[in-house]
Biotite code that builds the C-alpha atoms (Angstrom):
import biotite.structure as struc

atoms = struc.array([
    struc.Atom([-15.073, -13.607, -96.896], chain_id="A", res_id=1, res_name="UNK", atom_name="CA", element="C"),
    struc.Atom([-18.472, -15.071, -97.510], chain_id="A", res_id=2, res_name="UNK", atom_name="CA", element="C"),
    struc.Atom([-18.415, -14.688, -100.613], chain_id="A", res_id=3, res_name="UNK", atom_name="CA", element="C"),
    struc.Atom([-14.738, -17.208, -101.049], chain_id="A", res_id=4, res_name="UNK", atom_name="CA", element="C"),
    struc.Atom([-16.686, -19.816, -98.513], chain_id="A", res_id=5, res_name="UNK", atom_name="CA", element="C"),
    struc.Atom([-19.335, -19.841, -100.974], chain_id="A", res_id=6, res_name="UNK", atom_name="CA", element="C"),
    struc.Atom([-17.203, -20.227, -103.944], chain_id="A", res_id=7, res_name="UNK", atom_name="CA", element="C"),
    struc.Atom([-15.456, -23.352, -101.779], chain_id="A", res_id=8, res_name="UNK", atom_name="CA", element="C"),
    struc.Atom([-19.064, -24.524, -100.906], chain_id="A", res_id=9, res_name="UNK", atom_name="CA", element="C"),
    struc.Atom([-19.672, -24.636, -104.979], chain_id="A", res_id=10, res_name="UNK", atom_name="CA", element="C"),
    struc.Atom([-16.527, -27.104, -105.231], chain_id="A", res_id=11, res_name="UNK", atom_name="CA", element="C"),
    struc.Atom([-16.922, -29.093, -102.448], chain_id="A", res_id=12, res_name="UNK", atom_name="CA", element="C"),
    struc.Atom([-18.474, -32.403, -102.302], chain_id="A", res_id=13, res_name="UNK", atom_name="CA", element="C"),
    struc.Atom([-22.325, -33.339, -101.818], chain_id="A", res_id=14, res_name="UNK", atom_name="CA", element="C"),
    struc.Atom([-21.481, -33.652, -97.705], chain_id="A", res_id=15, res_name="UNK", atom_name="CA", element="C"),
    struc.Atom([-18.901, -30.687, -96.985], chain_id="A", res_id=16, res_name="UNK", atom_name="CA", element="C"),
    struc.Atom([-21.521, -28.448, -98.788], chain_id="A", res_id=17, res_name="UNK", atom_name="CA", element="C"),
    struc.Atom([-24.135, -28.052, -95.862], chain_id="A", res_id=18, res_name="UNK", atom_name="CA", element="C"),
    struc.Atom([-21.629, -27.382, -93.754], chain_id="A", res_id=19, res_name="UNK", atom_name="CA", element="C"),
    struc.Atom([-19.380, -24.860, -95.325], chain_id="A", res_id=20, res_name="UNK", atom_name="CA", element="C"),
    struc.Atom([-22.493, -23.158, -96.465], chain_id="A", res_id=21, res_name="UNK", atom_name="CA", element="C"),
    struc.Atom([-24.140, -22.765, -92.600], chain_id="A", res_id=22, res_name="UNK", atom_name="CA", element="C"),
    struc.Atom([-20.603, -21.681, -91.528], chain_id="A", res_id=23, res_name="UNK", atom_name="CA", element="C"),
    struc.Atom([-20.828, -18.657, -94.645], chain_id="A", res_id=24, res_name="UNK", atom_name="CA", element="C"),
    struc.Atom([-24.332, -18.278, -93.099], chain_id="A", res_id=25, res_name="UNK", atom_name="CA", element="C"),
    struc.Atom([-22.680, -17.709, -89.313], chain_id="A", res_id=26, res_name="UNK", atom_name="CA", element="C"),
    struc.Atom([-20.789, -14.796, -90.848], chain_id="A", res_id=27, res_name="UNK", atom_name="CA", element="C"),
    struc.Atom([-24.302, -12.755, -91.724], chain_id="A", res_id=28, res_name="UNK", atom_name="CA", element="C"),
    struc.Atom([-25.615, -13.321, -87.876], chain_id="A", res_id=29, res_name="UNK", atom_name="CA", element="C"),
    struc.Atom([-23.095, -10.188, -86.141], chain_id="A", res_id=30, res_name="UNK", atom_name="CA", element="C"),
    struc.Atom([-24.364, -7.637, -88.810], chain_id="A", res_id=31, res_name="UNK", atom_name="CA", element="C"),
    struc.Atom([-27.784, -9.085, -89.030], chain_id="A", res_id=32, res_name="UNK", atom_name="CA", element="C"),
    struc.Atom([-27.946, -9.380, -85.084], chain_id="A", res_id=33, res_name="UNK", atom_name="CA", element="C"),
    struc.Atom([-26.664, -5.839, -84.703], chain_id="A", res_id=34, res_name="UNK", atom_name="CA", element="C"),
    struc.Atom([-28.932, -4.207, -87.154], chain_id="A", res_id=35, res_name="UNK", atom_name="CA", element="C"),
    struc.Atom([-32.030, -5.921, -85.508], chain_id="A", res_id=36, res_name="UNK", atom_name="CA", element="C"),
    struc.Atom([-31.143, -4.646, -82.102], chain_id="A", res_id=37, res_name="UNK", atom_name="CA", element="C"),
    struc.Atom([-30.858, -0.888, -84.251], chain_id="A", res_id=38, res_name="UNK", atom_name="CA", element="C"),
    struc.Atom([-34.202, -0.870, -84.960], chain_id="A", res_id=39, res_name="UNK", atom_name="CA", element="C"),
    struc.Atom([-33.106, -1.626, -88.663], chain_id="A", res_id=40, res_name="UNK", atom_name="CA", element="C"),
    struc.Atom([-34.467, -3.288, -91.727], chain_id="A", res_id=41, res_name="UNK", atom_name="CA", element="C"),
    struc.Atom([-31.533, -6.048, -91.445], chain_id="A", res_id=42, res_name="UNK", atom_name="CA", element="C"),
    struc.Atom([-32.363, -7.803, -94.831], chain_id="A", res_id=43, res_name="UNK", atom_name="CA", element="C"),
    struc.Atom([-31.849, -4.285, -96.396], chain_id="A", res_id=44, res_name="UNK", atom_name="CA", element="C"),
    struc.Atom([-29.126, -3.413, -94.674], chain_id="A", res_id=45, res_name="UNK", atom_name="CA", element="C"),
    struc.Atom([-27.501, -7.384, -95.200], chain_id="A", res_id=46, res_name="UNK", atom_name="CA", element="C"),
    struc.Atom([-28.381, -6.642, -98.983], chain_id="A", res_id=47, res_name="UNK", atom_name="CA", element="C"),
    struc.Atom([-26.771, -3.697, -99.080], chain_id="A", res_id=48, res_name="UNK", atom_name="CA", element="C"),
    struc.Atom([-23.328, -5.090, -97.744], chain_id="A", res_id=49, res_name="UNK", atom_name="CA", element="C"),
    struc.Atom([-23.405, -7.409, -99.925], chain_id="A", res_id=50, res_name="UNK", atom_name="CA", element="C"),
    struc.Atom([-23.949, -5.381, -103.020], chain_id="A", res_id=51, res_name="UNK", atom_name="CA", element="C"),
    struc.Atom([-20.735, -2.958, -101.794], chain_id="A", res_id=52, res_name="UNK", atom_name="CA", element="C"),
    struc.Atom([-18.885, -6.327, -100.999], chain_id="A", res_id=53, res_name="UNK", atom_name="CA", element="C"),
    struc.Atom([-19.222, -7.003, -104.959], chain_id="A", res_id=54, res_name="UNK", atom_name="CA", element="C"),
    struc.Atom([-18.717, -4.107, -106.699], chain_id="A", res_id=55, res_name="UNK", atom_name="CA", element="C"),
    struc.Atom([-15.316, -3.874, -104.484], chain_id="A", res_id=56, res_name="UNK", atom_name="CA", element="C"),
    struc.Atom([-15.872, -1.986, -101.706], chain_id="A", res_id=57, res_name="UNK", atom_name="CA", element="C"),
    struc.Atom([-14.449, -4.439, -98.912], chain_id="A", res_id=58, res_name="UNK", atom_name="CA", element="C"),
    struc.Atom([-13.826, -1.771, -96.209], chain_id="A", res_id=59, res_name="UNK", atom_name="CA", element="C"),
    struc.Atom([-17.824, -1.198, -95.951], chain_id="A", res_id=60, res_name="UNK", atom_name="CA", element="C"),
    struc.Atom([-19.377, -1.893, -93.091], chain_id="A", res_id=61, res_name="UNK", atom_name="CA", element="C"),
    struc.Atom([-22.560, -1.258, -90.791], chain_id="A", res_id=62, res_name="UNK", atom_name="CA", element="C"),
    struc.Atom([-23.116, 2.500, -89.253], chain_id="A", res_id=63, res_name="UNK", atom_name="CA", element="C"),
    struc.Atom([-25.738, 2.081, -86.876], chain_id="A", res_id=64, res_name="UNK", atom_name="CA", element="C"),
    struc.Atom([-26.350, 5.542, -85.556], chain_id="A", res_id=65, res_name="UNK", atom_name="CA", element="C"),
    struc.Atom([-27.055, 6.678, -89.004], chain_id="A", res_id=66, res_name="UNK", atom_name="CA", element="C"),
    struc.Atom([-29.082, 3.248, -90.665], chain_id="A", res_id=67, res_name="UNK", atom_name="CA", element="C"),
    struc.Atom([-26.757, 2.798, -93.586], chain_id="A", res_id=68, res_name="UNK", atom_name="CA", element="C"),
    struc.Atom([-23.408, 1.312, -95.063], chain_id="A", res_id=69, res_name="UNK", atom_name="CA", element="C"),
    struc.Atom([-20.557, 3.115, -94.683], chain_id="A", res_id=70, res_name="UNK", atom_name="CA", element="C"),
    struc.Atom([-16.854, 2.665, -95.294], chain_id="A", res_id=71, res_name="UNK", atom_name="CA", element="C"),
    struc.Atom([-15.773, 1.956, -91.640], chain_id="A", res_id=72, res_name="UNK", atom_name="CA", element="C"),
    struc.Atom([-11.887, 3.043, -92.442], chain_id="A", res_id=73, res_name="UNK", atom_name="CA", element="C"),
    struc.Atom([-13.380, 6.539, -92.380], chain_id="A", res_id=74, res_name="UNK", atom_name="CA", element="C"),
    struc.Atom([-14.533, 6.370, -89.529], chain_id="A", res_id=75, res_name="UNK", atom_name="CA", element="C"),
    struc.Atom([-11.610, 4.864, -87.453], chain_id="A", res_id=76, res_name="UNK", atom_name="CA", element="C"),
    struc.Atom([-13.551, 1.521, -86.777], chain_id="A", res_id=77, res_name="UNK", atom_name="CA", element="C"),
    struc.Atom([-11.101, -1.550, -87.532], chain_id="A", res_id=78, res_name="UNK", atom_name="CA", element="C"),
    struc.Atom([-12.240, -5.360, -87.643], chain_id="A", res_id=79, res_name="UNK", atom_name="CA", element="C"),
    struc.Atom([-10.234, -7.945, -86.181], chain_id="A", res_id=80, res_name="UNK", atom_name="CA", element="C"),
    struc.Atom([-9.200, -9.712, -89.021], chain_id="A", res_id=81, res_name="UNK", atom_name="CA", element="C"),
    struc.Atom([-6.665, -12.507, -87.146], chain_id="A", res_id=82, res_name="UNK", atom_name="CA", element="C"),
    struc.Atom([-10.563, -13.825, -85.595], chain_id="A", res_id=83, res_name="UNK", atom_name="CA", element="C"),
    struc.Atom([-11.961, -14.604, -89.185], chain_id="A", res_id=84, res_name="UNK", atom_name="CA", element="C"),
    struc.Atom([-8.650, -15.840, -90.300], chain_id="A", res_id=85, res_name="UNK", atom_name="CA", element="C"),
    struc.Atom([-8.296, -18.213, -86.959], chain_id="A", res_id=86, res_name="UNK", atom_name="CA", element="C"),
    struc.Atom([-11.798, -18.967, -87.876], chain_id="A", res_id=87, res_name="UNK", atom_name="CA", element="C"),
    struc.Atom([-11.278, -20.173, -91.630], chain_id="A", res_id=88, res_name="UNK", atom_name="CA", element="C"),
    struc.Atom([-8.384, -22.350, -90.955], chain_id="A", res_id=89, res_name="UNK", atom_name="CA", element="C"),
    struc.Atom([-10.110, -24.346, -88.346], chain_id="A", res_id=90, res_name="UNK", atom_name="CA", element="C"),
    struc.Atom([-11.631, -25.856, -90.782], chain_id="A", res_id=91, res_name="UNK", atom_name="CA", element="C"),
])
């Protein structure tokens, strides 16, 4: 999803831009926040995610016992997707 907000932020106008790109930003604090309270390197871990987000892995997602990205739909852990897509069209 961040990765669409920042494709809007690159078509937006001059204003709309800081604010579509702090709300892209907002999606990176839950991962961020949770691998910091882990004990984790969160920039590595945030890195990671992102590089699985691109090559097309969408279902990857933080495993905290273990320190690494994982594909969540293994292991039964489901997002709630109706939040984020409340949260877009508020907007």
């Amino acid at each position: 999803m961040n990765d669409l907000l920042i494709c809007f932020f690159c078509l937006s106008c001059r204003l709309d831009q800081y604010a579509i790109a702090k709300f892209a930003e907002s999606f990176e604090m839950i991962p961020k926040t949770l691998a910091e309270n882990a004990g984790l390197n969160a920039m590595e871990i945030i890195s990671s995610l992102y590089a699985d987000h691109a090559s097309g892995n969408i279902k990857v997602g933080i495993d905290l016992e273990e320190g690494v990205c994982k594909d969540v739909s293994t292991l039964k852990i489901w997002d709630l997707y109706v939040t984020k897509y409340v949260s877009v069209f508020i907007l």
